[in-house]
DRENDO-1510 file (C-alpha; in Angstrom, 1 decimal, always signed):
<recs>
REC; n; res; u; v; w
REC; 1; UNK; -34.5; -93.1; +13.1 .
REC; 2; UNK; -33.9; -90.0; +11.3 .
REC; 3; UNK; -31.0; -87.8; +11.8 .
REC; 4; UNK; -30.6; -84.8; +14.4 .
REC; 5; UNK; -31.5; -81.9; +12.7 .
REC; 6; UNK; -27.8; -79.4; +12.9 .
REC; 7; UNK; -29.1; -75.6; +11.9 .
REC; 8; UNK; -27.4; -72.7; +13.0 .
REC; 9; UNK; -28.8; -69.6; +12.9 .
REC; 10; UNK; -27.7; -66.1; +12.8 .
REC; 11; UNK; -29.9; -62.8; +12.9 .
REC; 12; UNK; -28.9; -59.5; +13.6 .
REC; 13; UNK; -31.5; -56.7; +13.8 .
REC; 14; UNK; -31.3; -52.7; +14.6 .
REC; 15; UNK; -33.1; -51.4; +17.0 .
REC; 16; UNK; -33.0; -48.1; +14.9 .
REC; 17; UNK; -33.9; -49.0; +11.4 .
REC; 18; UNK; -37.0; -51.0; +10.3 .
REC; 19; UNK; -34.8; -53.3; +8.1 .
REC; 20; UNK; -34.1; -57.0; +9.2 .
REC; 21; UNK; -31.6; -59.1; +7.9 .
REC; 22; UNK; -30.4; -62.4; +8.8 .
REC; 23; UNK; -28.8; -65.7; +7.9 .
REC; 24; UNK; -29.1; -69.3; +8.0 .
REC; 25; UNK; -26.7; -72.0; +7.9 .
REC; 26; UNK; -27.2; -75.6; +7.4 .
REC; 27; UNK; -25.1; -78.5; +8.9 .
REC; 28; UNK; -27.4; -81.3; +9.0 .
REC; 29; UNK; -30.2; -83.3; +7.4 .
REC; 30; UNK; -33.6; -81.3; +7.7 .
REC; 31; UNK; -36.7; -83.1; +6.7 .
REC; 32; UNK; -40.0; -81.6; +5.8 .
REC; 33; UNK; -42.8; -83.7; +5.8 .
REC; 34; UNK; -45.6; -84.0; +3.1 .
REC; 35; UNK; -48.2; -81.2; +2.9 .
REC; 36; UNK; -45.9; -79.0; +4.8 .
REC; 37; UNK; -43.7; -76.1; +3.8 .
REC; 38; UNK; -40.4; -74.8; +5.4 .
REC; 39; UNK; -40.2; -71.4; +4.1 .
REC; 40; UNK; -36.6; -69.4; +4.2 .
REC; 41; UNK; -37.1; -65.7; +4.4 .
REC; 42; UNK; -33.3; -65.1; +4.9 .
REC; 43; UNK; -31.5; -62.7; +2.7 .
REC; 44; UNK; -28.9; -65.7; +2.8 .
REC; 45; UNK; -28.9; -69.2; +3.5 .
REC; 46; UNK; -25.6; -71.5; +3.4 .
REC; 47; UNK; -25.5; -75.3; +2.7 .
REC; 48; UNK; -22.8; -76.0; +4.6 .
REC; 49; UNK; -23.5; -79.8; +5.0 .
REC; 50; UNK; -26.5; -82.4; +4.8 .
REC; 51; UNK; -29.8; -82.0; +2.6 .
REC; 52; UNK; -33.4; -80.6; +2.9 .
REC; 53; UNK; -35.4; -83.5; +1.8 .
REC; 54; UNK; -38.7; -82.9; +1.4 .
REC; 55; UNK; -41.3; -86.4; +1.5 .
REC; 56; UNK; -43.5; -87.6; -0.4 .
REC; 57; UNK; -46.0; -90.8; +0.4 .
REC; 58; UNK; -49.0; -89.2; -1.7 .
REC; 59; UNK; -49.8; -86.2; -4.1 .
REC; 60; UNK; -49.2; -83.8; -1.9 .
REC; 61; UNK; -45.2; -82.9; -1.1 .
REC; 62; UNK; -43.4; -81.5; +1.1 .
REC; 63; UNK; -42.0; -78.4; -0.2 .
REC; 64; UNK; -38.9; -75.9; +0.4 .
REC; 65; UNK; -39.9; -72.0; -0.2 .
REC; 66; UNK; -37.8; -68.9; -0.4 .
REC; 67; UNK; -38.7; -65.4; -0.2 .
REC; 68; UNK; -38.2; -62.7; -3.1 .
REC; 69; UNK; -35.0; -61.2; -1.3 .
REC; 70; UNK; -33.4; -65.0; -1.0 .
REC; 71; UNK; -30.4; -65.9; -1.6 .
REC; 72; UNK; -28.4; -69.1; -0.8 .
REC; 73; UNK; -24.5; -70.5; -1.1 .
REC; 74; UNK; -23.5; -73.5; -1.5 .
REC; 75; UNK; -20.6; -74.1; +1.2 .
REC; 76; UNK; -20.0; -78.0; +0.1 .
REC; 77; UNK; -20.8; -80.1; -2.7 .
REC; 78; UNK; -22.8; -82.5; -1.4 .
REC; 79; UNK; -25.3; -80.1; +0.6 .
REC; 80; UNK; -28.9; -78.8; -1.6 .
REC; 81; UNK; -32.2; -79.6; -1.3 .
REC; 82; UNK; -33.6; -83.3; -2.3 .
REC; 83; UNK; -37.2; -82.6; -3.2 .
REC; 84; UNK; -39.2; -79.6; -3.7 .
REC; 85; UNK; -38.5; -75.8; -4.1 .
REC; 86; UNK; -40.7; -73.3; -4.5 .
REC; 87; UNK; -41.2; -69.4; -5.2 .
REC; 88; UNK; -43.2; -66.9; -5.5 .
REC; 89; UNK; -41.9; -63.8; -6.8 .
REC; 90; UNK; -40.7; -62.8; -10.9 .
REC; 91; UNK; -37.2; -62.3; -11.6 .
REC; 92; UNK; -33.9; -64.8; -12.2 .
REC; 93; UNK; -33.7; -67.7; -9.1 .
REC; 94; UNK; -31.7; -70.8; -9.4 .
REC; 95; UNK; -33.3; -73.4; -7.8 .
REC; 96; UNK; -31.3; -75.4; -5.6 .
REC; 97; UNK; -32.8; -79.6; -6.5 .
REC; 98; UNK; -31.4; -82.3; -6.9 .
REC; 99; UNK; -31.6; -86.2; -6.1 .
REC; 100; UNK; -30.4; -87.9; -3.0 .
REC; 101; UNK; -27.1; -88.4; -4.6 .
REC; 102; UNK; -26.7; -85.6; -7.6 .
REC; 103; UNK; -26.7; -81.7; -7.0 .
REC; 104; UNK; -28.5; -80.9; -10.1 .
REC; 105; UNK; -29.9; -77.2; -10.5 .
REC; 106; UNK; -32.0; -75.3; -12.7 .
REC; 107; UNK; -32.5; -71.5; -13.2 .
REC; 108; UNK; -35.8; -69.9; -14.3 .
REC; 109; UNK; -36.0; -66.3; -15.4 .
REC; 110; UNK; -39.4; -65.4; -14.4 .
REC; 111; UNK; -41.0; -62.8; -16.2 .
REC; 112; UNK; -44.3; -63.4; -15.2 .
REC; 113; UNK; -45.4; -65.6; -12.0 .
REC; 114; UNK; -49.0; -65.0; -11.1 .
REC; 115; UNK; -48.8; -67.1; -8.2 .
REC; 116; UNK; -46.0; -69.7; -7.0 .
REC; 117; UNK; -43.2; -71.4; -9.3 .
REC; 118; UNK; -42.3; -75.5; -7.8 .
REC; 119; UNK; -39.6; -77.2; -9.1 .
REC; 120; UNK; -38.0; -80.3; -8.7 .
REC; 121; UNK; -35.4; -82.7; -10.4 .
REC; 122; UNK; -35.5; -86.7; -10.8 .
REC; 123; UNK; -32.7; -88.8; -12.0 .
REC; 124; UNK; -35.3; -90.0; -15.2 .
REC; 125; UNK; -38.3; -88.5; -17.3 .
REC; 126; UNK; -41.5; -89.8; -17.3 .
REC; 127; UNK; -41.8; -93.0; -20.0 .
REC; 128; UNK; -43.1; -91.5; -23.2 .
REC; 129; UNK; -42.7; -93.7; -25.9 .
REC; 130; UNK; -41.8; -91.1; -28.5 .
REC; 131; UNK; -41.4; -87.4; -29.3 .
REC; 132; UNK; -43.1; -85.5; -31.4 .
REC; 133; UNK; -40.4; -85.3; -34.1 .
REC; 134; UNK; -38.9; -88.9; -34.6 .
REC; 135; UNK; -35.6; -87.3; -35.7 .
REC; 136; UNK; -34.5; -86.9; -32.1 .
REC; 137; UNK; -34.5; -90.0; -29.4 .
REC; 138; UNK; -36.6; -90.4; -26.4 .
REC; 139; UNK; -35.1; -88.9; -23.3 .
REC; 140; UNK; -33.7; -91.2; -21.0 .
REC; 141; UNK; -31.6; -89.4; -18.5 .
REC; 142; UNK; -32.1; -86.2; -16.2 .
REC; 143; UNK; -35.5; -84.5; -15.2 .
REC; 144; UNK; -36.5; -81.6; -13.9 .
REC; 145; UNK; -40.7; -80.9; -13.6 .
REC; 146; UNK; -42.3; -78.3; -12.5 .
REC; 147; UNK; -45.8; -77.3; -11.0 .
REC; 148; UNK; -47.3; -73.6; -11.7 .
REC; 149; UNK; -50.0; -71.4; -10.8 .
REC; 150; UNK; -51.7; -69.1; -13.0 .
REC; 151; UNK; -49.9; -68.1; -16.3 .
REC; 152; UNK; -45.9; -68.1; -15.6 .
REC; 153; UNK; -43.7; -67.4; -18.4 .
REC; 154; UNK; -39.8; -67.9; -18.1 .
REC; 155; UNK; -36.4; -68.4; -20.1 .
REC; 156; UNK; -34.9; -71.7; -18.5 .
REC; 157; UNK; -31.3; -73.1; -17.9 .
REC; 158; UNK; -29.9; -76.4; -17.3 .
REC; 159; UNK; -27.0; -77.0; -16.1 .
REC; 160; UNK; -24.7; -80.4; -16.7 .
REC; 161; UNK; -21.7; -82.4; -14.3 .
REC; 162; UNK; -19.9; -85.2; -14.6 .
REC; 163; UNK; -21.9; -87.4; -12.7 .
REC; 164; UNK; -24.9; -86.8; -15.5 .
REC; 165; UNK; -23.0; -89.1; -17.9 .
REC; 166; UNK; -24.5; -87.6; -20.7 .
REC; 167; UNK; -21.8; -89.6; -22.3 .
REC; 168; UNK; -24.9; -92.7; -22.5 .
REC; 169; UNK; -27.5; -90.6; -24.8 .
REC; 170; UNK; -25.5; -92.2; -27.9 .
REC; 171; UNK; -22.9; -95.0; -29.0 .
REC; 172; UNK; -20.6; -92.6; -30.1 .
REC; 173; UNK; -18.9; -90.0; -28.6 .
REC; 174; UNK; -20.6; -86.8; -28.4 .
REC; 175; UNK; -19.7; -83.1; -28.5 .
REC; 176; UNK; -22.0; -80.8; -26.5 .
REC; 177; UNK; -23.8; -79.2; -29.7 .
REC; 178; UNK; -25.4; -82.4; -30.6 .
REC; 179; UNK; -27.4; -81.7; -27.6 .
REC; 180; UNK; -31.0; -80.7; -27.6 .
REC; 181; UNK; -33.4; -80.0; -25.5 .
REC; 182; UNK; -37.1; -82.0; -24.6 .
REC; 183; UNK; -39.8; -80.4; -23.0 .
REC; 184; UNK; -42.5; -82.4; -21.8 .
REC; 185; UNK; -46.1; -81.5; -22.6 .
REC; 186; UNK; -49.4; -83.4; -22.3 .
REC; 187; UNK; -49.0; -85.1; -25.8 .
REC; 188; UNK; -45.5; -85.7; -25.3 .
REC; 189; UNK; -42.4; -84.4; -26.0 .
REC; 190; UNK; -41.0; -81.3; -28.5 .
REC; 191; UNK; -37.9; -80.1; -29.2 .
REC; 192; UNK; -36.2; -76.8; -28.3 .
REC; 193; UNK; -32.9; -75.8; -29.2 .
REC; 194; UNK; -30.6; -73.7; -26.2 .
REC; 195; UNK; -27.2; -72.3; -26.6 .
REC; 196; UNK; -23.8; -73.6; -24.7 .
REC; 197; UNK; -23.0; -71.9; -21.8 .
REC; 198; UNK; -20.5; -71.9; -19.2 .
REC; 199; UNK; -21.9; -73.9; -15.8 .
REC; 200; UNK; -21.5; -71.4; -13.2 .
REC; 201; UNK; -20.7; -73.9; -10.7 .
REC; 202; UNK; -17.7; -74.6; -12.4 .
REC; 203; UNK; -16.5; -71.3; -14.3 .
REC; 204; UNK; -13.1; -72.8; -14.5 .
REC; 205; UNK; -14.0; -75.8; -16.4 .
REC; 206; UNK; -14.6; -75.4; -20.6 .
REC; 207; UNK; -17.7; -76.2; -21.8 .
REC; 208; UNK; -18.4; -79.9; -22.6 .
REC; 209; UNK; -20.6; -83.0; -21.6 .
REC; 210; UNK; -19.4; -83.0; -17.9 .
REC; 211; UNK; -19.3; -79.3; -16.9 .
REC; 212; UNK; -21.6; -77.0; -19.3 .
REC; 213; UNK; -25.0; -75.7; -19.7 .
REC; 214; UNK; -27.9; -74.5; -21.9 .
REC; 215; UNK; -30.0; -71.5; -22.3 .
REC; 216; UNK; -33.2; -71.9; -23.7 .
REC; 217; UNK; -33.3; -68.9; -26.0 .
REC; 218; UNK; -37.4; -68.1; -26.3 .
REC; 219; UNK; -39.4; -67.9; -23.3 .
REC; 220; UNK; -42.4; -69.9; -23.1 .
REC; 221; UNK; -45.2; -70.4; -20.8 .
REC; 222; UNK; -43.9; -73.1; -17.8 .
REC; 223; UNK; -48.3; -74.1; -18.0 .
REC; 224; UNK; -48.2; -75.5; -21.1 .
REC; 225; UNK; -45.2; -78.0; -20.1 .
REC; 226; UNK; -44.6; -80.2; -17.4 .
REC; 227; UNK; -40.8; -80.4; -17.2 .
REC; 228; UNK; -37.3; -80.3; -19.3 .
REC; 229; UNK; -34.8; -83.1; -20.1 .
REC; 230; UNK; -32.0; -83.5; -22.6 .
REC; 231; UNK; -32.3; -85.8; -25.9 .
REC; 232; UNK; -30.3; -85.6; -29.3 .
REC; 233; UNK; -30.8; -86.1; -32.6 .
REC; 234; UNK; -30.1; -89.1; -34.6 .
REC; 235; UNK; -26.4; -89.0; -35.5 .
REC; 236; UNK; -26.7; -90.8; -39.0 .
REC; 237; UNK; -28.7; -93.5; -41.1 .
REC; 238; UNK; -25.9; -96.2; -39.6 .
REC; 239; UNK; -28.2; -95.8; -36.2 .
REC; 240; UNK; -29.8; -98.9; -37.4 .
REC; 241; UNK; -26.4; -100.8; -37.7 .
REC; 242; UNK; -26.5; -103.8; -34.5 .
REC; 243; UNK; -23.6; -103.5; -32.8 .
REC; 244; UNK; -22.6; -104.9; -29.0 .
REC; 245; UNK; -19.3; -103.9; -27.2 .
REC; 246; UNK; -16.7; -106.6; -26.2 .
REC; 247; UNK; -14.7; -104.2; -24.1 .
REC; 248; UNK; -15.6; -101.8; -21.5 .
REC; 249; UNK; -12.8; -99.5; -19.9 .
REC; 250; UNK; -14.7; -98.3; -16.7 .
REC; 251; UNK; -12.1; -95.4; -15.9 .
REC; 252; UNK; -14.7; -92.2; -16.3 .
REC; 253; UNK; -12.5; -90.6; -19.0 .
REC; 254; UNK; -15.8; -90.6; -21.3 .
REC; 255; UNK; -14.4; -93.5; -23.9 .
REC; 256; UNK; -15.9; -96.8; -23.3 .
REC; 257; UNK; -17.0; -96.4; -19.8 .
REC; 258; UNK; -20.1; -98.1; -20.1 .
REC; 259; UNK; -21.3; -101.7; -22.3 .
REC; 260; UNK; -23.1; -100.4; -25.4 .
REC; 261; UNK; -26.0; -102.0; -27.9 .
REC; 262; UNK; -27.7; -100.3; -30.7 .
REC; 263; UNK; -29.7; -101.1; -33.4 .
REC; 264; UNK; -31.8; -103.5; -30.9 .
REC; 265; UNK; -35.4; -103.5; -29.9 .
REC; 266; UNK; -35.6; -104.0; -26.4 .
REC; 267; UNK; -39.0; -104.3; -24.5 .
REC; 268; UNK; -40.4; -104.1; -20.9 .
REC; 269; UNK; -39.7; -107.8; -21.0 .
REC; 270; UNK; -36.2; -108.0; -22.2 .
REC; 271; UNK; -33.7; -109.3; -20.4 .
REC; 272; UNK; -29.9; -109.2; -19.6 .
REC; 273; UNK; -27.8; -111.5; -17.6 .
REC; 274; UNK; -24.3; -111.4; -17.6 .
REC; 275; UNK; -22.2; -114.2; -15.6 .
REC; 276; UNK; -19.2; -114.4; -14.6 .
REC; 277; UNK; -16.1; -117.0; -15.9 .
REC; 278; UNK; -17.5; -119.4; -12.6 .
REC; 279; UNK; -21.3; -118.8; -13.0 .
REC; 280; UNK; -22.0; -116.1; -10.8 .
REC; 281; UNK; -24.9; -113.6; -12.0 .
REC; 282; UNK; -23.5; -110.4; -11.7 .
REC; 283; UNK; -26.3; -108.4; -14.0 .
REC; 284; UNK; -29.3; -109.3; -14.3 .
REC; 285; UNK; -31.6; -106.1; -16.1 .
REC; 286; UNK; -35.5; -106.8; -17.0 .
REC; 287; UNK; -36.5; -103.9; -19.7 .
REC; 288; UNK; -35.3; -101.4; -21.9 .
REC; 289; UNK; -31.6; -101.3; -22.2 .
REC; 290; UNK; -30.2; -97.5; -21.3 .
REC; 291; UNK; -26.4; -98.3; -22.3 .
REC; 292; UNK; -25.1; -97.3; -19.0 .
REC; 293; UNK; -23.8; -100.8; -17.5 .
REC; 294; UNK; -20.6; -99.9; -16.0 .
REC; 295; UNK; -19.2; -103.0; -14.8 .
REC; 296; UNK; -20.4; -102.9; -11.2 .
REC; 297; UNK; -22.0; -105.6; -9.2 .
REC; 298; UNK; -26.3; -106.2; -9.1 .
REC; 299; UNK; -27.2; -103.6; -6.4 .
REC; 300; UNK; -24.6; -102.5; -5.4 .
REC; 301; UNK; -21.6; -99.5; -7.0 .
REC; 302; UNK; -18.9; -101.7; -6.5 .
REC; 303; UNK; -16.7; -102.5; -9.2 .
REC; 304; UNK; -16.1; -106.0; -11.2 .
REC; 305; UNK; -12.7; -107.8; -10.6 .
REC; 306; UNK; -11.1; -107.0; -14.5 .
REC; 307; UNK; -11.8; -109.7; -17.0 .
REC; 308; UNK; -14.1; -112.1; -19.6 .
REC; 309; UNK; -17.8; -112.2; -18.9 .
REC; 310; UNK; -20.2; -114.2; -20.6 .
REC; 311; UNK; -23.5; -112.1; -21.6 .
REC; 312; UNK; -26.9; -113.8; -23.0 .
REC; 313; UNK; -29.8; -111.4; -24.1 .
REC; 314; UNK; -33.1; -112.3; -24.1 .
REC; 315; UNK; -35.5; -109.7; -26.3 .
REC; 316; UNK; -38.6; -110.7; -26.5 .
REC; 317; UNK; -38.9; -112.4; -22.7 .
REC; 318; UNK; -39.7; -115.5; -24.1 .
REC; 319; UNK; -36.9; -117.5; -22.0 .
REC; 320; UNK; -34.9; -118.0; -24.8 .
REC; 321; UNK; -31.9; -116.4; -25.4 .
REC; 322; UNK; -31.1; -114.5; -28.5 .
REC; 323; UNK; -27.7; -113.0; -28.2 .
REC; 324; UNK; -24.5; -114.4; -26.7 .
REC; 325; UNK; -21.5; -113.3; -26.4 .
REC; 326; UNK; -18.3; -112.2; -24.0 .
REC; 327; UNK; -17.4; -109.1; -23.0 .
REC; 328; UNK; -14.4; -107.7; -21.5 .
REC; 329; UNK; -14.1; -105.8; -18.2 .
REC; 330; UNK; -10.8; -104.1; -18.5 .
REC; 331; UNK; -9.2; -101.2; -16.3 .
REC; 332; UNK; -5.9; -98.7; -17.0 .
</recs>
């Protein structure tokens, strides 16, 4: 059973005047259900608690629209809409996406929308085996897509938290100019270069991998892509050096957070089981390997006891193991 939908509403309107104003607040879970639209034509809507979360079971969406004159706040952190947002005017609009559990916004500045703008954000890209340019990695981490109709051109930007752990695109430790930017197309991806900006969620933070953002400094016709994601270019030729952490410090400060290989080739068929000192499986990962272990337990967030585990990695998936070793859970 789904939850109570909580919405309070307040409109004021003059008897005298033509002009109608009004404001919606938000206090619950809403849910709008494929091929439907819920669309907010309040000069201001607050997100004062639970999600919009628009389904999906086929191609067609649900989908959360808001009017030219829109604008919303965002009263607590956890409160946004998981799914689909759509518009249909020109001009700067943040989106308000993200995923079930990450508030993850975008902002287009439209200069031309012949039609309607959707937007939405996904904690991975699509699985494209390679950009265009092989200097820069894959990306792995963060999606937003988009749907258009008719020619829309726009200047983007893409916003970064802490919980985006950008800190896994690489082995080493990264400043926030070794970031780039991928934008999907339909022969895969091409780089784009944006400049640093402050996130405006969190003016009081300095820019850096957990609270920063990008402008994409050309516009570009949204048609011709599919959706945006963050990748980086090689660091150095010592890429191809194999290395495996023995320690992981699981204490979010950015250094060692999460159990690290490089220089690898993992498959769809790979496969990683770590054990514990008794026997107990407590990972077990069929795939490509995204660095961003952290110590917890299989399927579930909750954290490993500090200590020795035992790891054996499998490649090629051909049952036999061909790396083994012990790594070290450790906590400060």
């Amino acid at each position: 059973m789904k939850p109570q939908i909580n919405i309070f509403v307040l409109l004021k309107c003059f008897l005298l005047s033509p002009s109608l104003w009004g404001q919606l607040s938000i206090f619950g879970d809403i849910y709008v259900s494929e091929e439907n639209q819920l669309h907010i034509a309040f000069e201001d809507t607050y997100f004062n608690g639970g999600k919009i979360i628009t389904e999906k079971k086929s191609i067609t969406e649900g989908v959360v629209s808001f009017g030219s004159r829109s604008k919303w706040h965002q009263v607590r952190e956890a409160s946004y809409v998981a799914g689909s947002v759509r518009i249909y005017h020109e001009g700067e609009f943040t989106f308000p996406v993200g995923s079930n559990t990450n508030f993850s916004p975008i902002t287009l500045y439209l200069l031309k929308n012949n039609d309607f703008v959707q937007v939405q954000y996904q904690d991975r890209p699509p699985h494209i085996l390679s950009l265009m340019d092989t200097a820069y990695e894959s990306p792995k981490f963060h999606y937003w897509s988009w749907k258009t109709s008719g020619l829309t051109t726009a200047k983007i930007k893409i916003y970064c938290w802490d919980w985006h752990r950008l800190d896994r695109l690489s082995f080493s430790q990264l400043n926030p100019n070794q970031l780039h930017y991928g934008l999907l197309s339909n022969t895969g991806w091409e780089v784009f270069m944006g400049h640093l900006i402050n996130n405006p969620f969190t003016e009081k933070e300095s820019i850096s991998l957990e609270y920063g953002g990008a402008l994409l400094l050309e516009p570009f016709e949204l048609s011709n892509y599919k959706g945006i994601s963050f990748t980086l270019a090689h660091l150095s030729p010592t890429f191809s050096e194999k290395t495996i952490s023995e320690v992981i410090t699981p204490n979010n400060d950015g250094i060692n957070d999460t159990w690290k290989i490089k220089g690898y080739s993992f498959s769809p068929k790979s496969r990683i089981r770590i054990y514990a000192i008794d026997g107990t499986l407590v990972y077990d990962h069929i795939g490509t390997y995204q660095n961003d272990w952290s110590g917890t337990k299989i399927m579930s967030s909750e954290k490993l006891p500090q200590g020795s585990y035992f790891y054996s990695i499998d490649l090629d998936g051909n049952l036999a193991p061909n790396l083994q070793g012990w790594i070290l859970i450790k906590y400060f």
